[in-house]
C-alpha positions as CSV (number, residue, x, y, z in Angstrom):
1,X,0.0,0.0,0.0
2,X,1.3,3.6,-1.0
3,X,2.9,5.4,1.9
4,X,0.4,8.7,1.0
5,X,-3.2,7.4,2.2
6,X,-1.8,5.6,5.3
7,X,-0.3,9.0,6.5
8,X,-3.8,10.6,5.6
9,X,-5.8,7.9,7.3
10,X,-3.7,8.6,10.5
11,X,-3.6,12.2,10.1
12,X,-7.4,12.5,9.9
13,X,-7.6,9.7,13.3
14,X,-5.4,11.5,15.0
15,X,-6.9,15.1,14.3
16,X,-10.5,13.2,15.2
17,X,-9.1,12.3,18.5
18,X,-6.7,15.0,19.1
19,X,-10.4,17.4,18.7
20,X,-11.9,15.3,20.8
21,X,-9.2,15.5,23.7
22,X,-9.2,19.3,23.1
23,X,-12.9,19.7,23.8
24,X,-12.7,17.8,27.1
25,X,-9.6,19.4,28.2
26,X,-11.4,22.7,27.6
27,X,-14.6,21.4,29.6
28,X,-11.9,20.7,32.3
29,X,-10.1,24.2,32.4
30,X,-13.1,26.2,32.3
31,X,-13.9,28.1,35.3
32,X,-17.7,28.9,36.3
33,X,-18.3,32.2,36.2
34,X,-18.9,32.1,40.4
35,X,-15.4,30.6,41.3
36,X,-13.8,32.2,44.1
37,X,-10.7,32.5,45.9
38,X,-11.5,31.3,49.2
39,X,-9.9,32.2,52.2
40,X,-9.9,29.8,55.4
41,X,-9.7,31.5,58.3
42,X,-7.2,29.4,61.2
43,X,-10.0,27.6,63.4
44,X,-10.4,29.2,67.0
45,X,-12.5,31.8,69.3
46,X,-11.5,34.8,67.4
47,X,-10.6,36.4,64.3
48,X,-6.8,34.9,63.4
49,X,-4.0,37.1,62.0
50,X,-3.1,34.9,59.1
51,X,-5.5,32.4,57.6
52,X,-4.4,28.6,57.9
53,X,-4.6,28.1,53.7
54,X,-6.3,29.5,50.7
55,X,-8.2,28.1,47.1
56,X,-6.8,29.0,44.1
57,X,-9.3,27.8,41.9
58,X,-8.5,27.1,38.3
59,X,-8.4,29.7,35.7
60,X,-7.1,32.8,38.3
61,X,-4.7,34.9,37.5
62,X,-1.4,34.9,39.8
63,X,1.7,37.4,40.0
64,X,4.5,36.4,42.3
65,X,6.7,39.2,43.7
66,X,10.3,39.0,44.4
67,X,11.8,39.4,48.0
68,X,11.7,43.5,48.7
69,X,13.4,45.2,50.7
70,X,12.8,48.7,52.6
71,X,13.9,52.3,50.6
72,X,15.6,54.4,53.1
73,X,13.8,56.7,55.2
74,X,15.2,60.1,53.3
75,X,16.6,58.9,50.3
76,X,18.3,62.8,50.0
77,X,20.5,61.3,52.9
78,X,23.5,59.0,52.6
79,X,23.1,55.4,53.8
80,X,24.4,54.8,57.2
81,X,23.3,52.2,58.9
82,X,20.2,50.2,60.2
83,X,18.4,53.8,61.1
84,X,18.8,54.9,57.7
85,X,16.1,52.0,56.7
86,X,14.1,52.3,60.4
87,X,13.4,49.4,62.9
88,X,11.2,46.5,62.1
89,X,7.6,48.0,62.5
90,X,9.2,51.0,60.1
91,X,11.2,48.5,56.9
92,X,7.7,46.1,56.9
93,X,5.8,49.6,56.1
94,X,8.4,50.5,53.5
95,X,8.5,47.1,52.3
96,X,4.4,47.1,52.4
97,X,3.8,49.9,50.4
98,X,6.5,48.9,47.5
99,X,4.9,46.0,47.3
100,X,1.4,48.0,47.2
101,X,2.9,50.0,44.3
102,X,4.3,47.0,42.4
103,X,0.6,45.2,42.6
104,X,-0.8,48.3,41.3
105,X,1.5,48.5,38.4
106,X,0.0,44.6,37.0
107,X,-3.5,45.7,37.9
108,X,-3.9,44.1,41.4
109,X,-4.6,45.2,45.3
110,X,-3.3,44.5,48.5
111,X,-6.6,42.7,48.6
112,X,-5.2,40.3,45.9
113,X,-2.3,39.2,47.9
114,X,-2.9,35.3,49.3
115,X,0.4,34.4,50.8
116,X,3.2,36.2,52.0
117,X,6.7,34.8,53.1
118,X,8.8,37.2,55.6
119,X,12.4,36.9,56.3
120,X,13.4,38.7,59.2
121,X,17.0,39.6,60.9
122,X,18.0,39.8,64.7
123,X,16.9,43.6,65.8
124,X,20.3,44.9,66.6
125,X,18.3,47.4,69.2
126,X,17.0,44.3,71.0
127,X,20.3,43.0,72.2
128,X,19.2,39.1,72.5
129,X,19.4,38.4,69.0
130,X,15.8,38.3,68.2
131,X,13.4,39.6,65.8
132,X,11.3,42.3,66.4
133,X,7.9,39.9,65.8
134,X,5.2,42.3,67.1
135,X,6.9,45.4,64.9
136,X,6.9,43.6,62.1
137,X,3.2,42.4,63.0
138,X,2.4,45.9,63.7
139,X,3.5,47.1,60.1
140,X,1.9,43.8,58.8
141,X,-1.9,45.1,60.4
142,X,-1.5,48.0,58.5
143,X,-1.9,46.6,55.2
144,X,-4.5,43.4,56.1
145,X,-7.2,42.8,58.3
146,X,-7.7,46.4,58.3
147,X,-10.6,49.2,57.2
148,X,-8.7,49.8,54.0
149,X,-8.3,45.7,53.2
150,X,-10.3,43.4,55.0
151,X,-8.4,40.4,53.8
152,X,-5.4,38.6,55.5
153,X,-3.4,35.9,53.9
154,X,-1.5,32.6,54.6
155,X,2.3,33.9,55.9
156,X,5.3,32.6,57.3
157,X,7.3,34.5,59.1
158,X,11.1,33.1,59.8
159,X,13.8,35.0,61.6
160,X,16.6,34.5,59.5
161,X,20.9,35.2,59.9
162,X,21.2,38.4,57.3
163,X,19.2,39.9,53.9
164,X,21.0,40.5,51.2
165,X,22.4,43.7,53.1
166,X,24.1,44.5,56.5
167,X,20.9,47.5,56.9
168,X,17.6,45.4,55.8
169,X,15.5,43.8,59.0
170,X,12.9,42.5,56.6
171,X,12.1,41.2,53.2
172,X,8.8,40.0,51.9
173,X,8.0,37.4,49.3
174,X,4.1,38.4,48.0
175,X,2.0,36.7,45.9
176,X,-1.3,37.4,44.5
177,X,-4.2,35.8,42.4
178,X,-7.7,37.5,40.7
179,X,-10.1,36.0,38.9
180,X,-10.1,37.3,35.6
181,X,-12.2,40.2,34.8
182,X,-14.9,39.4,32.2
């Protein structure tokens, strides 16, 4: 048998079943028009800080942010030091509102954002080596769970040796998802 009507024979098969896998996987991927990223709060008495997970469902959009740092206090001055950045409570607002302008740039809120990661260093002002936790969860209140964004997120927060440099206290991995807009 000529080579010519074999290849056709398969071709149109393969284009009968390759449609028909197409069409499902379509089916599959398509979102309802109600999906939702759902937040789970952590169980307990109260309201919780951080939720204990979120769903993604399919079809949302995500944008993942890059570890930011703090911008210095008065960029007119030289860097000196620690202070030129702030404490704790002071580089998670800095690092909070970059991030706030970053989201804004792509089209997405502080509301957006589902899970955060925070590296933070020893406060040298502390003396016992330890991280400034409540600053850091003061700065962090500022931004979720509050008037302006209702929302909190899933976050872990680990204390860690140094940032990139000797004058950072904190850096924050973001990332955010939306449904798309119809």
């Amino acid at each position: 048998m000529p080579v010519r009507p074999i290849v056709n024979r398969v071709s149109r098969r393969l284009t009968r079943a390759g449609l028909g896998v197409s069409i499902a996987a379509a089916a599959m991927l398509a979102t309802p028009a109600t999906a939702q990223i759902v937040r789970h709060a952590n169980p307990g008495p109260g309201p919780s800080l951080i939720l204990q997970s979120v769903t993604i469902p399919a079809g949302a959009e995500t944008l993942v942010l890059s570890g930011q740092l703090a911008a210095p206090i008065d960029p007119s001055k030289p860097v000196t030091g620690v202070e030129s950045f702030g404490d704790t409570r002071t580089q998670t607002v800095s690092v909070f509102t970059k991030i706030k302008a970053i989201l804004a740039e792509h089209g997405y809120t502080m509301a957006d954002v589902y899970k955060l990661t925070v590296f933070v260093t020893a406060d040298p002002k502390r003396g016992d080596g330890k991280m400034d936790f409540a600053g850091m969860n003061d700065g962090f209140k500022q931004f979720f769970g509050s008037a302006d964004n209702p929302n909190t997120v899933a976050r872990s927060t680990v204390q860690v040796a140094a940032l990139a440099g000797p004058n950072y206290l904190v850096e924050i991995e973001a990332t955010a998802a939306r449904m798309p807009r119809r």
